[in-house]
C-alpha positions as CSV (number, residue, x, y, z in Angstrom):
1,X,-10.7,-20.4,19.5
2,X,-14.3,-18.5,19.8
3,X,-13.4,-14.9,19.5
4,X,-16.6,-14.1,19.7
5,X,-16.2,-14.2,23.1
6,X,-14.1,-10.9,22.6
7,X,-16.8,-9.0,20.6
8,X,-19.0,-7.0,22.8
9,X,-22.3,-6.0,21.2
10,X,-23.5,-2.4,21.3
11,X,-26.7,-2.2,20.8
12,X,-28.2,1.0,19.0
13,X,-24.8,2.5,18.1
14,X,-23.4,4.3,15.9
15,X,-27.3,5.0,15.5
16,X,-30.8,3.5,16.7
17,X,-31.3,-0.3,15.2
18,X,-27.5,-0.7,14.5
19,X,-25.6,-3.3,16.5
20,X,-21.8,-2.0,16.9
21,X,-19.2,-5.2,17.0
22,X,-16.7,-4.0,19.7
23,X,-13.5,-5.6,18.7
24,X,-11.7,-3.8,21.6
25,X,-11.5,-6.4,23.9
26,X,-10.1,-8.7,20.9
27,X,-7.7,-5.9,20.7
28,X,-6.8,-6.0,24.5
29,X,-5.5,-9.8,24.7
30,X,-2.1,-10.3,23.3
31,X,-2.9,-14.0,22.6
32,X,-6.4,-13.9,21.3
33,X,-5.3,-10.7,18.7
34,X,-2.1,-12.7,17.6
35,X,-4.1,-16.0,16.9
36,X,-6.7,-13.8,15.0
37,X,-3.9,-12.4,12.8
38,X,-2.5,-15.9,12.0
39,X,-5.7,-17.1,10.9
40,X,-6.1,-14.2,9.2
41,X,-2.9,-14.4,7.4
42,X,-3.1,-17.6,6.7
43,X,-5.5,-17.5,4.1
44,X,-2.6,-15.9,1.9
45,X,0.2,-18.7,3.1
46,X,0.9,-19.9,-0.7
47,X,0.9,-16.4,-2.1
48,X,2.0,-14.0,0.2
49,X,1.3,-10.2,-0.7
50,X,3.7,-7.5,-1.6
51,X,1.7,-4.9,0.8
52,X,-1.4,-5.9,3.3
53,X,-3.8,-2.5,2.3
54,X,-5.6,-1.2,5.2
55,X,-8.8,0.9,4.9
56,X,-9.0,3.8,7.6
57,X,-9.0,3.2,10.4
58,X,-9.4,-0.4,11.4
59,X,-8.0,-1.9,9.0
60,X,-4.9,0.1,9.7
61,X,-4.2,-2.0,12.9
62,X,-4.8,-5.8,11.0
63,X,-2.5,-4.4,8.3
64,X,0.3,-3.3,10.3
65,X,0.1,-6.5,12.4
66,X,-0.4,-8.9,9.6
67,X,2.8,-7.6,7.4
68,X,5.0,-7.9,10.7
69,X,3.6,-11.1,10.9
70,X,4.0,-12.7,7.4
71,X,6.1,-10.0,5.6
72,X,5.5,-7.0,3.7
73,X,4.3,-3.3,3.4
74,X,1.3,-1.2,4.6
75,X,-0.4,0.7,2.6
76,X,-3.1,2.9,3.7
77,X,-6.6,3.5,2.1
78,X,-7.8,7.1,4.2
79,X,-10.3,9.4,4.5
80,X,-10.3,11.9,1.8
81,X,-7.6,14.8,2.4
82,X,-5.3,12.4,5.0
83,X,-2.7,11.7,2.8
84,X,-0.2,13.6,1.0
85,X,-0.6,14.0,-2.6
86,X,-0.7,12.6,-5.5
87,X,-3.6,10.5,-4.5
88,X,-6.1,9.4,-6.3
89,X,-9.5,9.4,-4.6
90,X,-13.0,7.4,-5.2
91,X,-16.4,8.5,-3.6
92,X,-19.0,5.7,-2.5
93,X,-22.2,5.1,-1.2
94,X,-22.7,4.0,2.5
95,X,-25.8,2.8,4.8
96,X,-25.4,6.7,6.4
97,X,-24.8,8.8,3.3
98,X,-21.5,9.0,1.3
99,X,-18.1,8.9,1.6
100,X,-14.7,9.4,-0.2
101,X,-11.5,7.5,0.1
102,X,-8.1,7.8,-1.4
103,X,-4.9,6.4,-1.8
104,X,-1.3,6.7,-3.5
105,X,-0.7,5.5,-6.8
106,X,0.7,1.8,-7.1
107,X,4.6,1.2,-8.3
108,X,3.9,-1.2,-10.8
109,X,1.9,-4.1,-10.2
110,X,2.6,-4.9,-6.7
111,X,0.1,-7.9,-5.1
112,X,-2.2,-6.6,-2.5
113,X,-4.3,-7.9,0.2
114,X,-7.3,-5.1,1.1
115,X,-7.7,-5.5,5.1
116,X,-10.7,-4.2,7.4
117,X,-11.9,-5.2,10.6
118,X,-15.8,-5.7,9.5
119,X,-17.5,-6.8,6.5
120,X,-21.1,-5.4,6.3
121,X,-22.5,-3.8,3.4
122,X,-19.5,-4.7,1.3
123,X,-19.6,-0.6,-0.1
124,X,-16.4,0.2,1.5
125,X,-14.2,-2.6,0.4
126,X,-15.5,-2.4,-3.0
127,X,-14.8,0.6,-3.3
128,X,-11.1,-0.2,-2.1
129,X,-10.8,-2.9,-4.4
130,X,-12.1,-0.6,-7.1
131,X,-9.4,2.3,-6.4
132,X,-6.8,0.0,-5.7
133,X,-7.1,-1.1,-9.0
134,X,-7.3,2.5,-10.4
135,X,-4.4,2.7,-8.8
136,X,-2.2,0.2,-10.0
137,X,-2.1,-2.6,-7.5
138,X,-2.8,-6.5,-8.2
139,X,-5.8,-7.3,-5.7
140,X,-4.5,-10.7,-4.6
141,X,-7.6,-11.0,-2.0
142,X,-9.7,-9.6,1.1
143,X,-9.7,-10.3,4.3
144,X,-11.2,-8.9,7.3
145,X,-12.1,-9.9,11.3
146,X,-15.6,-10.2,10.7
147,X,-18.2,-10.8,8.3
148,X,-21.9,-9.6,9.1
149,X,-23.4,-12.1,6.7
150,X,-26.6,-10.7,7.6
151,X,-26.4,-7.4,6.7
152,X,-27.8,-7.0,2.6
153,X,-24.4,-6.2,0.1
154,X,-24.5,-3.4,-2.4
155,X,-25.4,-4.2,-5.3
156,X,-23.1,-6.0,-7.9
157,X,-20.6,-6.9,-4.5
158,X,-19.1,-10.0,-6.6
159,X,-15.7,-10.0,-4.5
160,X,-14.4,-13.1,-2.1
161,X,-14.0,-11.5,1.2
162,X,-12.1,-14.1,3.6
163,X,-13.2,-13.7,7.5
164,X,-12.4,-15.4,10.9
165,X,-15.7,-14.5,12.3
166,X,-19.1,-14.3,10.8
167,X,-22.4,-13.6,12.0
168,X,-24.5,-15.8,9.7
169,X,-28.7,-14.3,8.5
């Protein structure tokens, strides 16, 4: 299936020379956003996670659907000051300025599989992995929609991010 052909592109947003990948219509058709979360999900067949880790706010949506898909939790990576405490927080660089994400602390080493919808800079889910791990959680893997391959990563990115759709240099 080419779900690319249910990825608009917005040219100049969220600001000039940035291309926003509009995942709505994705969203929109039951069959196309089901087959996305299979293949998805099915790079984790063989070792399933305890908890599918979504990063605000995106990532919420493939989290939910992939754990009532294959089984397990959700556990959500916000925006600093959306969760109730104790959290435990991380700040990070992005291509805009800075931002700061937290999350509950782990209960004991359960597996996890970070989730977003888009791979670009990498600054985000490295930052995830990072306080995930802080946190207590065994980072199984990554996964996300899509993968701008030709957008630069931060520096010292090092992770295996798994994608269904990539937009190659």
């Amino acid at each position: 299936m080419s779900y690319k052909e249910y990825i608009n592109e917005v040219p100049h947003f969220p600001s000039v020379g940035v291309n926003f990948k509009d995942i709505s219509p994705l969203l929109q058709n039951q069959e196309v956003f089901r087959s996305a979360i299979v293949d998805m999900g099915g790079y984790f067949d063989d070792h399933l996670p305890d908890y599918w880790l979504g990063v605000d706010a995106r990532g919420f949506l493939f989290a939910g659907a992939l754990a009532t898909y294959f089984g397990g939790g959700v556990i959500m990576c916000r925006k600093k000051g959306k969760l109730p405490p104790p959290t435990i927080s991380k700040e990070y660089d992005l291509e805009y300025g800075s931002e700061t994400i937290e999350m509950n602390y782990g209960k004991g080493l359960a597996k996890v599989v970070v989730v977003d919808d888009v791979l670009a800079t990498g600054g985000t889910i490295k930052a995830v992995n990072e306080l995930a791990g802080e946190a207590g959680y065994d980072i199984i893997g990554n996964v996300v929609l899509i993968d701008l391959e030709y957008v630069p990563r931060v520096k010292d990115f090092g992770l295996n991010v798994e994608s269904v759709v990539s937009y190659e240099k």
